[in-house]
C-alpha positions as CSV (number, residue, x, y, z in Angstrom):
1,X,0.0,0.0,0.0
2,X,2.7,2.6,0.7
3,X,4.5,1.7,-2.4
4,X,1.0,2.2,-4.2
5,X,0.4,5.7,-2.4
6,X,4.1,7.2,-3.2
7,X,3.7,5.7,-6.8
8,X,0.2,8.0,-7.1
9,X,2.0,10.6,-4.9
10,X,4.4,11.0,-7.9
11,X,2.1,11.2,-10.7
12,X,-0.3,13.9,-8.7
13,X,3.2,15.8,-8.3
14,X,4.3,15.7,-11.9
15,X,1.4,15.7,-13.3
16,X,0.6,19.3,-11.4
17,X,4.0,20.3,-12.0
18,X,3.7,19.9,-16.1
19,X,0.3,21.7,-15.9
20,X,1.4,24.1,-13.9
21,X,4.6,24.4,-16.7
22,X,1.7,24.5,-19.7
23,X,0.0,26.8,-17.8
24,X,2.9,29.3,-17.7
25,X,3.6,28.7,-21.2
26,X,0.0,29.7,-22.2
27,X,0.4,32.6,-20.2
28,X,4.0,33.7,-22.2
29,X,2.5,32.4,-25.2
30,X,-0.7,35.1,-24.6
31,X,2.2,37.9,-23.9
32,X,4.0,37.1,-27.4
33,X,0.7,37.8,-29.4
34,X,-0.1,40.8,-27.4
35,X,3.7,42.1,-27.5
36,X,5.6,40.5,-30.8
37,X,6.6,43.1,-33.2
38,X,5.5,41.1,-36.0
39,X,2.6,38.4,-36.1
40,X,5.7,36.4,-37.8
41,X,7.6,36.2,-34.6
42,X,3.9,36.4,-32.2
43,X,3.0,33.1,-34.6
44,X,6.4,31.4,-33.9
45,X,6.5,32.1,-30.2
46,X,3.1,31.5,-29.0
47,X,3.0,27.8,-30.9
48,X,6.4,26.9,-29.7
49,X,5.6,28.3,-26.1
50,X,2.2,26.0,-25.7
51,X,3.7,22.7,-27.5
52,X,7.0,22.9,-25.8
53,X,7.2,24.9,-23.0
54,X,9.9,23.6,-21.1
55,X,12.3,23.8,-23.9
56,X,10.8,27.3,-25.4
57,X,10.4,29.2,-22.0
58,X,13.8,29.6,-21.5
59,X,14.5,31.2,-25.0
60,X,11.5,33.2,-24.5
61,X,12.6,34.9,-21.7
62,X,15.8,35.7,-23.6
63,X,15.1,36.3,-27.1
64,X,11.4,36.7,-26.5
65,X,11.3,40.8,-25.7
66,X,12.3,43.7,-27.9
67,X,12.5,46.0,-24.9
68,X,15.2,46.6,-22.5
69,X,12.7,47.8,-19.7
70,X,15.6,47.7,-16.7
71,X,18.1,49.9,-19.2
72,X,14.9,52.5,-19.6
73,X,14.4,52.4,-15.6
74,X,18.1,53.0,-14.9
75,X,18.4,56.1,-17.4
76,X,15.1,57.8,-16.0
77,X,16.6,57.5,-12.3
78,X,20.1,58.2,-14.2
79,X,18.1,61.4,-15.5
80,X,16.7,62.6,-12.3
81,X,19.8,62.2,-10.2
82,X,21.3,64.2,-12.5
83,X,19.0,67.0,-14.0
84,X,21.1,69.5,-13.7
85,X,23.7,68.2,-15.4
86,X,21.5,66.9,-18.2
87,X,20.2,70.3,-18.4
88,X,23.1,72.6,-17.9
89,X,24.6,70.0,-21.3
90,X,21.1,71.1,-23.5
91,X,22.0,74.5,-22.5
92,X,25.6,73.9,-24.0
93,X,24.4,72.6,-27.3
94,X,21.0,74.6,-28.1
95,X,22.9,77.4,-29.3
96,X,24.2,75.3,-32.7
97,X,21.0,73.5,-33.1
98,X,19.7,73.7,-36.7
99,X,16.4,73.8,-36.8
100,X,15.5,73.9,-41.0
101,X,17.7,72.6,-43.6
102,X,17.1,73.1,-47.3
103,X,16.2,69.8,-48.8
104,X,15.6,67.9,-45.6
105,X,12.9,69.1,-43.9
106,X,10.8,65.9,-43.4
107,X,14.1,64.0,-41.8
108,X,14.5,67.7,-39.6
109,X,10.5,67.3,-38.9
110,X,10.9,63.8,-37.9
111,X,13.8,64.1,-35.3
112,X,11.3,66.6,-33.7
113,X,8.5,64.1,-33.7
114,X,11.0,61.4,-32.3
115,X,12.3,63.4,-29.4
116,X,15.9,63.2,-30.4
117,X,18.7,65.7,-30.4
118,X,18.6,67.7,-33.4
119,X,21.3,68.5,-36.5
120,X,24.0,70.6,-35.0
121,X,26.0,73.4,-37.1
122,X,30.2,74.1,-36.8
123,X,31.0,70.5,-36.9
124,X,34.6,68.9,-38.3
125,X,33.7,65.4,-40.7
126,X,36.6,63.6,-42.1
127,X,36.0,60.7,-44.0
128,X,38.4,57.5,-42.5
129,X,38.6,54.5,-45.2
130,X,39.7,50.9,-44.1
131,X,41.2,50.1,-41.0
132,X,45.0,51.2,-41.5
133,X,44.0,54.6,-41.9
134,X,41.4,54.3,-39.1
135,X,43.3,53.2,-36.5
136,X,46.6,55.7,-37.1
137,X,43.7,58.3,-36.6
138,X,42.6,56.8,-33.4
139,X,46.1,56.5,-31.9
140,X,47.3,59.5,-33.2
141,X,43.8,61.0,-31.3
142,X,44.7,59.5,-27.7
143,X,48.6,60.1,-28.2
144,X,47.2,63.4,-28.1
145,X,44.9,63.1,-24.7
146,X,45.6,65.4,-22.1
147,X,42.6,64.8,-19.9
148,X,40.8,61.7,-20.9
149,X,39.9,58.6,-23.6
150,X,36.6,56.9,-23.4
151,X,36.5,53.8,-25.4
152,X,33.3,51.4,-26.4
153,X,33.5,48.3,-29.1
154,X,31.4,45.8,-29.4
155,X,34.7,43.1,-30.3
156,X,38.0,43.8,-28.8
157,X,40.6,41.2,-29.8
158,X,43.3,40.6,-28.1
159,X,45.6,40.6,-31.2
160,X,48.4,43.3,-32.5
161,X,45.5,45.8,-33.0
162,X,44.6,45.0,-29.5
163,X,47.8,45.3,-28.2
164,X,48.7,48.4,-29.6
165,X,45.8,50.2,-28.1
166,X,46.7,48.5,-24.7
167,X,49.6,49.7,-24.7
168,X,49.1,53.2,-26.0
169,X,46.4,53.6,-23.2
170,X,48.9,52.1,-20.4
171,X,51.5,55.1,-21.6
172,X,48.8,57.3,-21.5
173,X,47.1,56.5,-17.6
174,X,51.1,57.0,-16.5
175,X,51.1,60.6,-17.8
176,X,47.7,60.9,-16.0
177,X,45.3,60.5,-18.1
178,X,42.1,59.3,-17.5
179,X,40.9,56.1,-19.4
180,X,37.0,55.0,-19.6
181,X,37.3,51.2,-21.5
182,X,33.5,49.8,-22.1
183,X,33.2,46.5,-24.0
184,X,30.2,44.1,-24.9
185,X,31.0,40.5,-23.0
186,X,28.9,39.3,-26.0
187,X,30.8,40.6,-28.5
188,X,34.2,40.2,-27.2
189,X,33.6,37.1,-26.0
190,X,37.1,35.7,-26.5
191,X,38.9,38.9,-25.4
192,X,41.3,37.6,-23.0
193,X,41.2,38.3,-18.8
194,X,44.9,39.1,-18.9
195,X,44.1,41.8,-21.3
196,X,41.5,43.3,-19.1
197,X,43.3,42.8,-16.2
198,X,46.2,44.9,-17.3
199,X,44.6,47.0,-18.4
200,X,42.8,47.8,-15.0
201,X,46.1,47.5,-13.1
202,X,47.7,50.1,-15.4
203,X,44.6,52.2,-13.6
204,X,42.3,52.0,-16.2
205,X,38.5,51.9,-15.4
206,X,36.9,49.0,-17.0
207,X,33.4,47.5,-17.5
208,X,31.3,45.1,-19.8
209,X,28.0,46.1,-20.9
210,X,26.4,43.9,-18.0
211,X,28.3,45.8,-16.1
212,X,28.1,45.2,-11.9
213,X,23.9,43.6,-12.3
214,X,24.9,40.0,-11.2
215,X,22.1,36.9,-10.7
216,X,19.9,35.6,-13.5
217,X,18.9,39.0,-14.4
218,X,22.0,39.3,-16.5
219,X,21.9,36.3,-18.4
220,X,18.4,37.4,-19.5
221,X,20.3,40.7,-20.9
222,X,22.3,38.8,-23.1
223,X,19.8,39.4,-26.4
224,X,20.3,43.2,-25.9
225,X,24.5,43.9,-27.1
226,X,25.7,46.7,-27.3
227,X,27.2,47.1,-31.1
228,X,28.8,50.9,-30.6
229,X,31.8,51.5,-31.3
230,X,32.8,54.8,-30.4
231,X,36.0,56.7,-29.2
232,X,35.9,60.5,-27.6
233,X,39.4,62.1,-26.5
234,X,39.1,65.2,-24.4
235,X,35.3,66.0,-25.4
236,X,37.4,67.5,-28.2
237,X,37.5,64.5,-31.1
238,X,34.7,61.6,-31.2
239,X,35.3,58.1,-33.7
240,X,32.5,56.4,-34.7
241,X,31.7,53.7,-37.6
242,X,31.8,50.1,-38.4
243,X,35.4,49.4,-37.4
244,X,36.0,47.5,-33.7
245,X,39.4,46.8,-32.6
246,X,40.9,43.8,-34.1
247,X,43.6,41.9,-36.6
248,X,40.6,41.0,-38.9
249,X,39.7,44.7,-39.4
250,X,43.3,45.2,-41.6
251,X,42.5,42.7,-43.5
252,X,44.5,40.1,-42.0
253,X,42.1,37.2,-41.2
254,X,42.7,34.9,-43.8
255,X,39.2,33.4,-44.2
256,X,37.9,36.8,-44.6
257,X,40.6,38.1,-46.6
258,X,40.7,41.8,-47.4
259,X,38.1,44.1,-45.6
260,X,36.4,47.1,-46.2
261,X,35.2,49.6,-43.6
262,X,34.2,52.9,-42.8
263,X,34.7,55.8,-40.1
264,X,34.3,59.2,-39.8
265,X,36.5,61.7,-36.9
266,X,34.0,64.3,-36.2
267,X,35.2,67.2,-34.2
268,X,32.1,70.1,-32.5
269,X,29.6,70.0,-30.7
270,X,28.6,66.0,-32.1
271,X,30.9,65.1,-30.0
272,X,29.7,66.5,-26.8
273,X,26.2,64.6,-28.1
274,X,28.3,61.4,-28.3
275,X,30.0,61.7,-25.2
276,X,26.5,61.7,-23.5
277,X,25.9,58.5,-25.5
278,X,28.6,56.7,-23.4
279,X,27.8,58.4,-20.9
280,X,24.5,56.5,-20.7
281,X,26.4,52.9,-21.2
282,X,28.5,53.8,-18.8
283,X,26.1,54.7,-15.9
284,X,24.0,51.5,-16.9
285,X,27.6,49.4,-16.6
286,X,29.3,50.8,-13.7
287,X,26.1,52.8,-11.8
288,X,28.0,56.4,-11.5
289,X,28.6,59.4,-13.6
290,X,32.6,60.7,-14.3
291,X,33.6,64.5,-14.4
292,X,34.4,64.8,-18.2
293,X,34.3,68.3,-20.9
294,X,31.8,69.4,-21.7
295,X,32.4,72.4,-23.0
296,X,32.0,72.8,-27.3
297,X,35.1,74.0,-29.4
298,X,33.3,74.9,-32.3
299,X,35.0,73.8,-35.4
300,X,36.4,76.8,-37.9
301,X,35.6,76.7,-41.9
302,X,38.5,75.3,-43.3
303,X,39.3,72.2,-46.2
304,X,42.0,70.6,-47.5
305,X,43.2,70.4,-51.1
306,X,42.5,67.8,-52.9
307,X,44.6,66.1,-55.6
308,X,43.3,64.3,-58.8
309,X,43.1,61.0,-59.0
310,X,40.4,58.2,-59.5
311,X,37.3,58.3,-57.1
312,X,38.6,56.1,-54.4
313,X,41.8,57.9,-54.5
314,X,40.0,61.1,-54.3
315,X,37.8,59.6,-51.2
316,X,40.8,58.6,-49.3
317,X,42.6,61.9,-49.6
318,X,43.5,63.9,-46.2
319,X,40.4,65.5,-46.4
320,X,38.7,68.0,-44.1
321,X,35.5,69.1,-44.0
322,X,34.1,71.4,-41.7
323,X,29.7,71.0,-41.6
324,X,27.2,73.1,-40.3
325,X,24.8,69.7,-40.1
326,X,25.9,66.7,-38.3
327,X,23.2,64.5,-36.2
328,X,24.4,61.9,-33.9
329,X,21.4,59.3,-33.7
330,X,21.7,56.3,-30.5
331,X,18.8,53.9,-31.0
332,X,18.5,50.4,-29.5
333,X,16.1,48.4,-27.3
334,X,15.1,50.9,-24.4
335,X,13.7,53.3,-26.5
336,X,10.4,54.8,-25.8
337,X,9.3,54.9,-29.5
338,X,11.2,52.0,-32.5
339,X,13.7,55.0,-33.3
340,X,15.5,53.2,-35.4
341,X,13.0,51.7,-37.8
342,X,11.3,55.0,-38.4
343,X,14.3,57.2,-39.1
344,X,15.9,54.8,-41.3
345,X,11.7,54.1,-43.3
346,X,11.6,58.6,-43.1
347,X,15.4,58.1,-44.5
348,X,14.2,56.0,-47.2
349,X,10.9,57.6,-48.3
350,X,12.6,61.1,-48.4
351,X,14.7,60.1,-51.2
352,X,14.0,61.3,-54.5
353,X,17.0,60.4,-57.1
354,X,19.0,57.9,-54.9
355,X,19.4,55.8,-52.2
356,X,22.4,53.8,-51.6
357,X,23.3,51.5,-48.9
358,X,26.0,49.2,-48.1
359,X,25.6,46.6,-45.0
360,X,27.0,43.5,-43.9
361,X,23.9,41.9,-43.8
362,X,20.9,42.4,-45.4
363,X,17.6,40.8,-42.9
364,X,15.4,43.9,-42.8
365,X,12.1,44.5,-40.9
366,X,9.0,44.5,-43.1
367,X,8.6,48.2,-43.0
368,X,12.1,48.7,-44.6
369,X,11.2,46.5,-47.4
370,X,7.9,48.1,-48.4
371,X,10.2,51.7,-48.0
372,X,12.6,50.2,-50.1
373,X,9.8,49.0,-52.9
374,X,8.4,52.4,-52.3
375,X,12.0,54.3,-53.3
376,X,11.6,52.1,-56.0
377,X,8.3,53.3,-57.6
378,X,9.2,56.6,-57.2
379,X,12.0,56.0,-60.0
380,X,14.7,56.6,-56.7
381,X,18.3,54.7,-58.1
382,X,17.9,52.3,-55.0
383,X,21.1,50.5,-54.6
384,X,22.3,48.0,-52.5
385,X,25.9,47.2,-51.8
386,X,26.5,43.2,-49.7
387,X,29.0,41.0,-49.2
388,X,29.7,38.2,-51.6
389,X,31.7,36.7,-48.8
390,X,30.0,36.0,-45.1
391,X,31.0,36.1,-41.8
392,X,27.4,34.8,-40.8
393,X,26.5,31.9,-43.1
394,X,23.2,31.5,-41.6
395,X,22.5,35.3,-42.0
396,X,23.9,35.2,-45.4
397,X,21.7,32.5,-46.8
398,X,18.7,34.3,-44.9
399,X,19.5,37.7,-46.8
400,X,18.3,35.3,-50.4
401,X,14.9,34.9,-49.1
402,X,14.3,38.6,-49.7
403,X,15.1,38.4,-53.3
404,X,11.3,36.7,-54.0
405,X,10.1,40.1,-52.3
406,X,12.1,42.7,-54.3
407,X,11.1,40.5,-57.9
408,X,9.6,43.0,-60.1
409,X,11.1,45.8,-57.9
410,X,13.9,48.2,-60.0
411,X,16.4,47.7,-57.1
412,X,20.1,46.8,-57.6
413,X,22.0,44.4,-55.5
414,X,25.7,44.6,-55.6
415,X,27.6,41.8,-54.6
416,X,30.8,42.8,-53.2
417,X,34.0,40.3,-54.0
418,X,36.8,42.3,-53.6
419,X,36.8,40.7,-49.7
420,X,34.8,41.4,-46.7
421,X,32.5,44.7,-46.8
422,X,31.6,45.3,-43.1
423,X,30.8,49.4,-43.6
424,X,27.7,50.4,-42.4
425,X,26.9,54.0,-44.5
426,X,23.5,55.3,-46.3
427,X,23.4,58.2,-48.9
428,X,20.0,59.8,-49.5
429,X,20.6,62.0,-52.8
430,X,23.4,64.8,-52.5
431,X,22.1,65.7,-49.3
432,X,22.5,63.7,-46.4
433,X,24.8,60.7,-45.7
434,X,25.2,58.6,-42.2
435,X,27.9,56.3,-41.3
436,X,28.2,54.0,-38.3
437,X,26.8,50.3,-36.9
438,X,23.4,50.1,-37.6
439,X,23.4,46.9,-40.1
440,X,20.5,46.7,-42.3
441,X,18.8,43.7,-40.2
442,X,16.1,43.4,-37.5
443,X,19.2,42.7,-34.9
444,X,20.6,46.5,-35.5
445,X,17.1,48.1,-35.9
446,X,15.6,46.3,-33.0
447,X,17.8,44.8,-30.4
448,X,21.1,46.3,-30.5
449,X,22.4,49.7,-29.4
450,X,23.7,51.7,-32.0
451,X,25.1,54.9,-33.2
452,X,25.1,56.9,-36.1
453,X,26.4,60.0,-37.4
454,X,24.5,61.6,-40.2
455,X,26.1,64.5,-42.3
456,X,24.0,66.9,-44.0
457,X,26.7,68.2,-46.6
458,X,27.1,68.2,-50.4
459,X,30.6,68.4,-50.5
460,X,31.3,66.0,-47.7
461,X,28.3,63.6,-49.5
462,X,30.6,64.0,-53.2
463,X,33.6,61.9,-51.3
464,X,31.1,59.3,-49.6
465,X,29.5,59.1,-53.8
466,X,32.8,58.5,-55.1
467,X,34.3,56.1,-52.0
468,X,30.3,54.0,-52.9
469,X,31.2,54.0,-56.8
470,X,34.4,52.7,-56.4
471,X,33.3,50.0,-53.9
472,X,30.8,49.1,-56.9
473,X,33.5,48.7,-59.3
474,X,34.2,45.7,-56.8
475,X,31.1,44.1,-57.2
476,X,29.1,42.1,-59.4
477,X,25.6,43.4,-60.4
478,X,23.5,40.4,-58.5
479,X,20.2,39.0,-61.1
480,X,17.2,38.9,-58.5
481,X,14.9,36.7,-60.9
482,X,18.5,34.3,-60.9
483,X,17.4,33.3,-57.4
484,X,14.2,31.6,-59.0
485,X,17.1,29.1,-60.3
486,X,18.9,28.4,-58.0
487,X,19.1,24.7,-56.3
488,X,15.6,23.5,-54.3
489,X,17.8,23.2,-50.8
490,X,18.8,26.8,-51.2
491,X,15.5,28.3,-51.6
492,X,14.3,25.7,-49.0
493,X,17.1,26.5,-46.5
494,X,16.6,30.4,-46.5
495,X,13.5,30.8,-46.0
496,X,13.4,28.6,-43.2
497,X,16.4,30.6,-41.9
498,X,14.0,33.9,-42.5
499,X,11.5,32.4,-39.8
500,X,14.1,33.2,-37.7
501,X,14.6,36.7,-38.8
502,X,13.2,38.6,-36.1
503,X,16.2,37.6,-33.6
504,X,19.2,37.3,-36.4
């Protein structure tokens, strides 16, 4: 009999424990219809959640959310702890915010609507091509620091590109300078605890995105990353582009091959507005707010001569120019409104001749693909540069399963072979370009933090049109009705893949 009772004791037990597991699964599955960005990803979620919830609850609780709720808490107590501060910095800016801009008044009208800081005039753009020339910028920048270097990259390698910058910054904390080093554990995943420990016993201050939250909480951060890359010496010079710090990025991985990036070194009051960027990674990370400049040295008018040459040689001249209209733009997971989607959509649908983009990876939202088609039907020259070579197979094969979308569409897909594109840069007409890590999927419009610097300047926009034409001299002119050919498995493969879209 008591062999009989504990038998039935058991089954009451686990039977109540898997309804009670169904039960919650229900529930999550309820919350994924009511909260999925797309009935795609509320479809794929709320099956999985009720027929297999002990496997799919987990993941849900990861990848399930496209909000960053605890990052929004901290940076409205952040906000409120430090008003003064934040207000006293608006103060310091509003006098070179540009309010009206010939030719881009929608994009001017939407940055209103979206509550972020405006275009801002006396600003110093020069265009940084490839990683060699990128990187003997960014040393020559913090060889100069007198005060302080803040430093964020999503991957930081612990290579000779790695090394270099440790050791640079180690010279640097000796003469007294001040070093803020923020990294993505996600992202740099393999950077070494050696590195990061001397980098903290040179007297560096160091942090990782999850900065000091500790307990399960953390590991249920790990679908937000933070994909910045920025670097800000003095308040006086501010980085920012595709570029992170690492062997690979001078072309020296040899799977990968040769690759091609872009930056910009922006000098004026952007970089103030970038510095309070970091600013807000940092207090998220490490809890507390550093004593930095933020006072703006206006940059005078002033460019370089150019020599002739052909169009990339022209691009990669020593060129400065000095812009009355640069907008830094930070968008990710904790922001009110989807920031990112609709600047990029108001981007799109404001162009009237062209629109060319270059990306790593090409897994858009569906509101960037109707733009897109949109662009197209206006008789916009809608171009898209991607790599012929991956670093994401699984991403790559997903990026064919748009093809069937765009049939019928007037919109050019270059494939790039020359190596590995990795830039991240948009052109809308003559008038406004923007370089810096949003990608063109849902991971960089949705889930990641990002920055972006967008130049409103026709002279500045000539060199990114030439640097663009001479990347698509390195391509081959992709045939979207050829992917109606291609093998059965392939089709079959990405479009499974592009079920999975949402989150890649």
């Amino acid at each position: 009999m008591l062999e009989i009772s504990f038998i039935e004791d058991q089954i009451y037990f686990w039977g109540f424990l898997y309804l009670f597991i169904e039960l919650t699964g229900i529930y999550f599955a309820v919350q994924a219809i009511l909260k999925a960005r797309t009935s795609q990803a509320a479809i794929a979620w709320s099956i999985s959640l009720i027929s297999l919830p002990l496997l799919v609850l987990p993941l849900y609780w990861v990848f399930g959310s496209s909000r960053f709720y605890a990052y929004m808490n901290r940076m409205r107590m952040a906000r409120m702890e430090n008003i003064d501060n934040v207000e006293a910095l608006y103060q310091q800016i509003k006098p070179y915010y540009v309010h009206n801009m010939r030719g881009i008044e929608d994009i001017i009208h939407t940055t209103h609507k979206l509550e972020t800081l405006p275009f801002t005039s006396h600003n110093g753009v020069k265009l940084l091509i490839n990683g060699e020339k990128t990187y003997k910028e960014m040393l020559k920048a913090i060889e100069s620091a007198r005060d302080y270097v803040l430093l964020q990259f999503y991957i930081v390698n612990h290579d000779s590109v790695g090394e270099a910058f440790r050791q640079l910054l180690t010279k640097k904390l000796k003469q007294g300078v001040r070093v803020y080093f923020l990294y993505d554990k996600v992202g740099s995943h393999a950077l070494s605890s050696w590195y990061l420990h001397k980098l903290r016993k040179a007297g560096a201050h160091v942090a990782s995105f999850d900065g000091h939250h500790n307990g399960i909480g953390k590991y249920l951060h790990i679908n937000f990353r933070n994909h910045r890359k920025i670097l800000i010496v003095d308040g006086l010079k501010a980085f920012v582009g595709g570029l992170n710090l690492g062997d690979e990025y001078l072309g020296k991985n040899k799977t990968m091959g040769y690759w091609r990036d872009t930056h910009v070194l922006l000098r004026g009051p952007s970089v103030q507005v970038m510095q309070a960027v970091f600013i807000k990674d940092w207090y998220w990370s490490r809890g507390h707010i550093s004593k930095l400049n933020w006072q703006i040295q206006a940059a005078e008018t002033h460019r370089d001569k150019m020599t002739a040459g052909n169009k990339m040689q022209a691009a990669e001249q020593e060129i400065t120019t000095y812009t009355k209209n640069v907008m830094i733009l930070d968008t990710g997971p904790a922001d009110e409104k989807p920031v990112c989607s609709l600047f990029l959509c108001a981007l799109i649908n404001s162009s009237k001749k062209r629109l060319w983009i270059t990306s790593p990876y090409f897994v858009p939202d569906a509101e960037v693909i109707n733009a897109l088609k949109n662009a197209a039907l206006r008789n916009v020259d809608v171009r898209l540069i991607l790599p012929e070579k991956y670093d994401k197979f699984f991403v790559y094969l997903t990026s064919f399963a748009y093809y069937k979308e765009l049939k019928g569409y007037d919109i050019k897909i270059y494939r790039y072979t020359k190596g590995f594109s990795h830039q991240k840069v948009i052109l809308v007409d003559d008038q406004l370009s923007g370089i810096g890590t949003v990608n063109l999927d849902n991971r960089s419009i949705h889930l990641n933090f990002e920055i972006m610097a967008y130049i409103a300047d026709k002279e500045f926009n000539a060199q990114v049109s030439d640097m663009l034409e001479y990347d698509m001299n390195n391509c081959y002119l992709d045939n979207i009705e050829d992917f109606e050919q291609r093998p059965f498995w392939f089709k079959a493969i990405s479009r499974v893949f592009y079920l999975f879209s949402p989150v890649l």
